[in-house]
N, C-alpha and C positions, 0 to 999 in steps of 0.2 A: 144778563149779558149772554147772546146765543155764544153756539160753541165759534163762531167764524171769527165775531168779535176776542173770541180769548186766545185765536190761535194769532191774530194780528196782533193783540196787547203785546202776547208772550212773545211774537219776534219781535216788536222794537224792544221791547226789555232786554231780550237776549243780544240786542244789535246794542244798546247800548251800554248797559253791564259785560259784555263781552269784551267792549275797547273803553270802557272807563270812560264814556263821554259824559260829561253831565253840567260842561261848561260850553256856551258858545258865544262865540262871535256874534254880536246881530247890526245885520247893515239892511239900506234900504235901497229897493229898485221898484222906481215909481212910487206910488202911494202904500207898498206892501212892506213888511218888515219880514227881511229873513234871516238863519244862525247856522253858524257852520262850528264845527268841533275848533274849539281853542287853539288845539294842539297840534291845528295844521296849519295855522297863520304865523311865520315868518318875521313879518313887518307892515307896517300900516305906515304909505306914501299918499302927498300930494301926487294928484294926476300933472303926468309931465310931457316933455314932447313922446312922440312913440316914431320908429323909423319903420314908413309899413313895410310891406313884403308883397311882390306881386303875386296873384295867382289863390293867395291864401282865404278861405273861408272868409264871407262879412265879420263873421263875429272875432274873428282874429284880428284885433285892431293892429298889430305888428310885434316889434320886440321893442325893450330896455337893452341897453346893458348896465346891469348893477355888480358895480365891483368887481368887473372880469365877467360875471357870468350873463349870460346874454338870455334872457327870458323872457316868453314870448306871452302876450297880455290881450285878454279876452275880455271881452264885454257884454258883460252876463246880462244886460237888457236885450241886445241884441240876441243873444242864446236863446233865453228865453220868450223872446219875439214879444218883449213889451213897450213897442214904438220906436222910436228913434229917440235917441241918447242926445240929452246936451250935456256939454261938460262946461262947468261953472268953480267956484272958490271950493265947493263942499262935493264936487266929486273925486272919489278916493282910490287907490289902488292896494290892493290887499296881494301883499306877493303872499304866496301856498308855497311850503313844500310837502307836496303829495308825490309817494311813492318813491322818495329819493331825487324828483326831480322840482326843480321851481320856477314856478309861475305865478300870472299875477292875473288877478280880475279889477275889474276896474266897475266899481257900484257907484249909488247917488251918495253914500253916506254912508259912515258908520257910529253907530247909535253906544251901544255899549255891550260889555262883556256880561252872562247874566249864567246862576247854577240854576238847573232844571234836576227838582227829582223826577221818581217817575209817577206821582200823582198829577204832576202838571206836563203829561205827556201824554199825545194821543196817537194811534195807528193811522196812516195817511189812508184818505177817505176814499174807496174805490169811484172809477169814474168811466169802468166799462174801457173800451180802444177810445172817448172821445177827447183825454189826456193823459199825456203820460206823466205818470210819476215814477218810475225810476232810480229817477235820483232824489226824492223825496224819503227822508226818514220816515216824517212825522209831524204833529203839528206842537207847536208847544203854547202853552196859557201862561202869562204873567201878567195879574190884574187883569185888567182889560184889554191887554194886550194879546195877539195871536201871530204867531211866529212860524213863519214855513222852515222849517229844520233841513236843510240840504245835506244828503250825504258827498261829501267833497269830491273825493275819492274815487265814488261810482262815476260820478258827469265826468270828472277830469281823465278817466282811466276809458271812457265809451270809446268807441268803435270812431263814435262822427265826431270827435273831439281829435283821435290819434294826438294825442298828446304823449302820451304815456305807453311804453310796450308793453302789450299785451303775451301774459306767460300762457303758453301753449302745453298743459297736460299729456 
């Protein structure tokens, strides 16, 4: 393993030893299977009407209101610019609450809850300026399975997201 390789092992370990992830969510956009930390998903909804809002981002499909709180729901194909969304019987909305605030995304699917040590985790694979990863943990292996690991929190807390206030040092 060169030194570069160990200094990326050692920060998802440290990213995910740090917050005790080692559970995720895994749901599906497109043909890909992704996992987000357990412990920020909320509740898992049928996809239902959504009331848009003018002006707002594509990928801000509009808001909910769930139970008084009026949360505003994003459609992480659209984010992640992987075609055009249908919504059908098995597309799902995952309300988040990230950073004390909640929200929802709206995926093709959710597959299941699954524990990853960290032999079945890997460092997200550089890819130069020609994609961002960002908001990319890591990758994770289960059987044959390969799992894009989102860190929730970083996409939802970004700048082109403004979902979330950002603290000023």
């Amino acid at each position: 393993m060169s030194q570069e390789q160990g200094v990326a092992t050692t920060e998802i370990a440290g990213n995910i030893t740090g917050q005790t992830l080692n559970e995720f969510l895994t749901f599906q956009l497109g043909s890909e299977e992704y996992g987000m930390d357990i412990l920020k998903v909320q509740e898992i909804r049928g996809y239902d009407s959504i009331t848009q809002i003018a002006n707002a981002p594509e990928f801000i499909k509009g808001v909910v209101n769930l139970r008084g709180i009026i949360v505003p729901i994003i459609d992480m194909r659209i984010k992640f610019k992987l075609g055009n969304a249908e919504y059908d019987q098995f597309t799902v909305v995952i309300i988040l609450n990230v950073s004390g605030r909640v929200m929802g995304i709206v995926v093709d699917g959710v597959s299941d809850v699954i524990s990853l040590d960290m032999d079945q985790m890997r460092a997200t694979p550089e890819f130069g300026s020609v994609i961002d990863t960002e908001y990319i943990m890591g990758l994770g292996t289960v059987e044959e399975r390969m799992l894009i690991l989102i860190d929730i929190e970083k996409l939802m807390g970004s700048t082109d997201m403004g979902l979330i206030d950002q603290v000023v040092n």
